[in-house]
N, C-alpha and C positions, 0 to 999 in steps of 0.2 A: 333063699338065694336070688339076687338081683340079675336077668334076664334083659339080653339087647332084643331087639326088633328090629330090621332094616326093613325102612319103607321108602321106595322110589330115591335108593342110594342115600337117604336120612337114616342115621343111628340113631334109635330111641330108647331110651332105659328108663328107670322109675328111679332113679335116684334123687333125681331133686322134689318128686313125690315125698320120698320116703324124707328126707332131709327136713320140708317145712315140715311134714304130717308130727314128726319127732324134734321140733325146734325147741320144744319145754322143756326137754334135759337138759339140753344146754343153757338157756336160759335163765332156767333153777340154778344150775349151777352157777351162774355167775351170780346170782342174786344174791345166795346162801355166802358167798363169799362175800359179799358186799354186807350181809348180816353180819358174818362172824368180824367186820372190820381185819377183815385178813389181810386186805394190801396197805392198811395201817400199819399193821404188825412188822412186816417186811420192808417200813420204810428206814427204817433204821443199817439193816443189816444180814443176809440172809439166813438163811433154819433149814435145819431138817425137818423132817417130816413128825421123828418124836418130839423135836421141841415147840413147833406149831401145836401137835397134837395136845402137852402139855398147858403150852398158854391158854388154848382156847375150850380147853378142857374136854375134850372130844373122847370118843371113845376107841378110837384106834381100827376098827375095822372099816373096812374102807374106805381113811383117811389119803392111802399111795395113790387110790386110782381116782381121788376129789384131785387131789392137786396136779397128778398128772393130765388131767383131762382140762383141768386152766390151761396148763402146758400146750397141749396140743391143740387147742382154743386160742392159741399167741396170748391169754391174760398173763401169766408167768415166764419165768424162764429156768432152768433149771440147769446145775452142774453138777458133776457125777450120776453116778447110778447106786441103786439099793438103798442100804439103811444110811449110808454116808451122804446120798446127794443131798443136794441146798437149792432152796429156792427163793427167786428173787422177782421181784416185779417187774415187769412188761415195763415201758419207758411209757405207756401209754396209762397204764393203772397207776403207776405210783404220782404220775401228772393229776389224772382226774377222780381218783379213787383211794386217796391217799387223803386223810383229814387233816394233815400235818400241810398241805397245798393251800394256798389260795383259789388255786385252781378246781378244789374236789366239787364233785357234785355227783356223788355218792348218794346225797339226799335221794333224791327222785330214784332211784333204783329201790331205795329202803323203802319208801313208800309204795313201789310197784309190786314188791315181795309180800309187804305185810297188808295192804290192802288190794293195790287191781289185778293182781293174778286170782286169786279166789272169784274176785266179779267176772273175768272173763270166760272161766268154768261156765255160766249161765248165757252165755252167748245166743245160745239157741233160744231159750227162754224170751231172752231180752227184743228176738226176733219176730218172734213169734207176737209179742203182747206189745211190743212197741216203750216199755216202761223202763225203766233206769234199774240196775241187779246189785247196786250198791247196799250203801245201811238201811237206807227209806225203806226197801221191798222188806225190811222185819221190824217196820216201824221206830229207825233211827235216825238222827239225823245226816241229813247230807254231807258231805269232804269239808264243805265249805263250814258250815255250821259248828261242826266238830272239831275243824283248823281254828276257826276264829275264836273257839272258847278257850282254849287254851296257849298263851302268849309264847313259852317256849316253845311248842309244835309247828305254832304259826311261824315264827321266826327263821327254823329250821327249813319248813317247806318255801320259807320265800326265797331263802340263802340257795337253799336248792334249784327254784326256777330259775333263779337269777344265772345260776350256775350254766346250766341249757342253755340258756338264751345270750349269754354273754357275746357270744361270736355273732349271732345276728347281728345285736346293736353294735358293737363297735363297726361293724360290715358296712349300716345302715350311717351310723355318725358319718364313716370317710368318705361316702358314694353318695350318699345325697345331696345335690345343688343346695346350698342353704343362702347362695345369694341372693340380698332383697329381701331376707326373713330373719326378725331380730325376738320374738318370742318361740314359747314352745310348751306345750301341758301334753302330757301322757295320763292319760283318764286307765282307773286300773293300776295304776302305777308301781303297786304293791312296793319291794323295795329300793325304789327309785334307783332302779338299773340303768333302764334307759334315758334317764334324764342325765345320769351322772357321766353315760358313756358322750352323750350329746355335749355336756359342759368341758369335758377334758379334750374333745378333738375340735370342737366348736367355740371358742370361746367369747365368739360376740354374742349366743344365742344365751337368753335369760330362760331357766326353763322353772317347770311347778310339775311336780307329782301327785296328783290326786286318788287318794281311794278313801275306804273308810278309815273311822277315826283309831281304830284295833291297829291297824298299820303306820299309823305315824309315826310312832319313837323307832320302828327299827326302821323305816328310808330315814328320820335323820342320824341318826346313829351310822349308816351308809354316806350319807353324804357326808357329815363329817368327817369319817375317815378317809376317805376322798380326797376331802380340802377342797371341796368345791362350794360351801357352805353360801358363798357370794355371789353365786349363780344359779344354784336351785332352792328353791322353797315346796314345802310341804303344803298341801291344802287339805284337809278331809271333806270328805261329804261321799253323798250315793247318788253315782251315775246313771239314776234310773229316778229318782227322787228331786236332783236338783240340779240347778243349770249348770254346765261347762263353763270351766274357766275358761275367757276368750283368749285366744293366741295365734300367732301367725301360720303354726304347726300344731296339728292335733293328732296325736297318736293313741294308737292301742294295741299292745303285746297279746296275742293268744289271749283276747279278750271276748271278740265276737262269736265263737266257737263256741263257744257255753250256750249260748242261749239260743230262742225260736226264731222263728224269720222275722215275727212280730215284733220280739225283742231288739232281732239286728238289725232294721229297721227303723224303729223308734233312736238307738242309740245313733246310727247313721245320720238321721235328720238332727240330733241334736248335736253332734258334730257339725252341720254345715249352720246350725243358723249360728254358731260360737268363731266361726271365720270370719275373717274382714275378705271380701272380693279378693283374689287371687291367693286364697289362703288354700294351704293342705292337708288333707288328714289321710293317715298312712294309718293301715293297719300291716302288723307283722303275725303272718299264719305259717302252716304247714299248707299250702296252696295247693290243691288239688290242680292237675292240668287241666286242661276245656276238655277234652277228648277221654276225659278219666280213666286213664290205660296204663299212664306211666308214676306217676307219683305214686306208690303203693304207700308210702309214713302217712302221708294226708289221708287217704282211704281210711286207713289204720284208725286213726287219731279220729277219725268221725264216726266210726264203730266203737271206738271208747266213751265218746262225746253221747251215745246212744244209753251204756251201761251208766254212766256216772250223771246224765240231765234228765229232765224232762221233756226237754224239745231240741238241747245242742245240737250243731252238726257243721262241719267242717264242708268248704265248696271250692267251687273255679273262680277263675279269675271272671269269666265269660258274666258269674254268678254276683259277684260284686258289681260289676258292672254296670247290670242291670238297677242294681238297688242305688250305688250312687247316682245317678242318672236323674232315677224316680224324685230324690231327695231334691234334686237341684245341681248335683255338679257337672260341669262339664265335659273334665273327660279322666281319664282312669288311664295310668302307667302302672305296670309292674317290674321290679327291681328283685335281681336274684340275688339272696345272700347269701347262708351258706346252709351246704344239706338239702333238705327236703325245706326249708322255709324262703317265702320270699316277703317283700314288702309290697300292698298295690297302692297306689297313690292317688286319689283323686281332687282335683284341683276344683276350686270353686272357681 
């Protein structure tokens, strides 16, 4: 039983204790839905509970209190009561979690269920020893490795980041000054998201998607569909191996986060020597504040960057700053887009 305290006319209780301590039921539960393609299912039409049960082939015991508990989670909605009521998707699930969407990005949950909720079980582990609790700790290969061998998986997980990130870049295309700047490469580029959100609001800007060569047919297979095929171009290569294409804008999506300071570093200098003088390069993160109190997804996301690298790790702006500086540039803007991400800008 949940207990107040009054301390110097402060009510204090333990519920928001108890609430994160127990955040994994819930969680799970949305996941498990997002497994079963359950707001798939409901894009069509609503169901009961036995005919959910039936499609998804479940076994019926405590199927009432799975779906009422989306309910009271606002993931579903529901009408009547008992063995008659129906269920219907949230205006928000059948938008983003519905595969029948352009909008789904479903993906990254699937992969949060079936591989980083297990890694983050070893949290303490991963504290403790400082080493990544993914596949490597039993001698597998890493996300990356495992994504990139296989062409459908990769495809999926890119459609998925793209998914996530979509409101950044379009945020980033409207809000960005792009007067005075007629190229554009996004190094990482995977499926040339951000270049295609750049070509459709931007349209004097020539842009290039670079990553490796595993990724080139699905950014153009994106761009095509786009119909921006006359304003972005594909490049492959590796951004740690070979030069940056030069452009007037050089960016990078939840790129720097992966890797050591060494690494962020190294990629940062070779951002600025790929600039012409008054050139830009923007990375788009989950920004940690300077004062590391209030962005808690950035915290988050660089305790994951812990379980999944060898040396990633998510920072401030205060942090980049420093580093572009080192490199050569002059001065560093930060740009809020949306959520927990922003853009920092540093200008050569």
């Amino acid at each position: 039983m949940l207990t107040e305290t009054i301390s110097n006319q402060v009510v204090i209780n333990p519920s928001r204790i108890m609430q994160t301590g127990f955040a994994f039921w819930s969680s799970k539960v949305l996941l498990t839905a997002v497994g079963f393609d359950l707001f798939t299912l409901l894009s069509d039409d609503s169901k009961t509970s036995a005919e959910i049960k039936e499609s998804l082939q479940l076994h019926g015991r405590g199927i009432e209190d799975f779906l009422d508990a989306l309910v009271a989670m606002k993931f579903l909605c529901r009408s009547g009561q008992g063995s008659q009521a129906k269920y219907a998707n949230s205006l928000e699930t059948d938008i983003f979690l519905n595969k029948k969407r352009p909008s789904y990005m479903g993906g990254i949950l699937a992969m949060a269920n079936n591989r980083v909720y297990s890694f983050w079980g070893d949290l303490g582990e991963g504290l403790k020893t400082g080493l990544p609790q993914n596949e490597v700790k039993n001698g597998g290969d890493g996300v990356f490795a495992a994504l990139y061998a296989d062409e459908k998986r990769l495809e999926e997980f890119i459609h998925a980041m793209g998914g996530i990130q979509l409101g950044n870049f379009i945020a980033f295309a409207n809000q960005f000054n792009f007067s005075g700047y007629y190229t554009h490469c996004d190094i990482g580029g995977a499926g040339g998201d951000l270049s295609i959100q750049i070509a459709i609001h931007q349209p004097q800007i020539i842009s290039t998607t670079f990553d490796l060569p595993e990724v080139a047919p699905i950014a153009q297979r994106n761009i095509n569909n786009n119909e921006v095929a006359d304003r972005v171009q594909v490049v492959s290569g590796n951004f740690f191996t070979d030069p940056f294409p030069q452009a007037d804008i050089i960016t990078m999506g939840n790129i720097l986060h992966d890797w050591s300071l060494e690494d962020k570093k190294i990629l940062i200098k070779k951002a600025y020597d790929a600039l012409p003088d008054g050139g830009a390069f923007v990375v788009i993160e989950n920004v940690i504040d300077d004062e590391r109190k209030e962005n808690a997804f950035g915290l988050l996301m660089s305790l994951n960057m812990l379980l999944e690298t060898f040396g990633g790790f998510d920072y401030t702006a205060a942090d980049f700053t420093g580093w572009a500086k080192e490199a050569g540039f002059k001065q560093v803007d930060i740009m809020h887009l949306t959520g927990p991400s922003s853009a920092l800008i540093a200008y050569k």
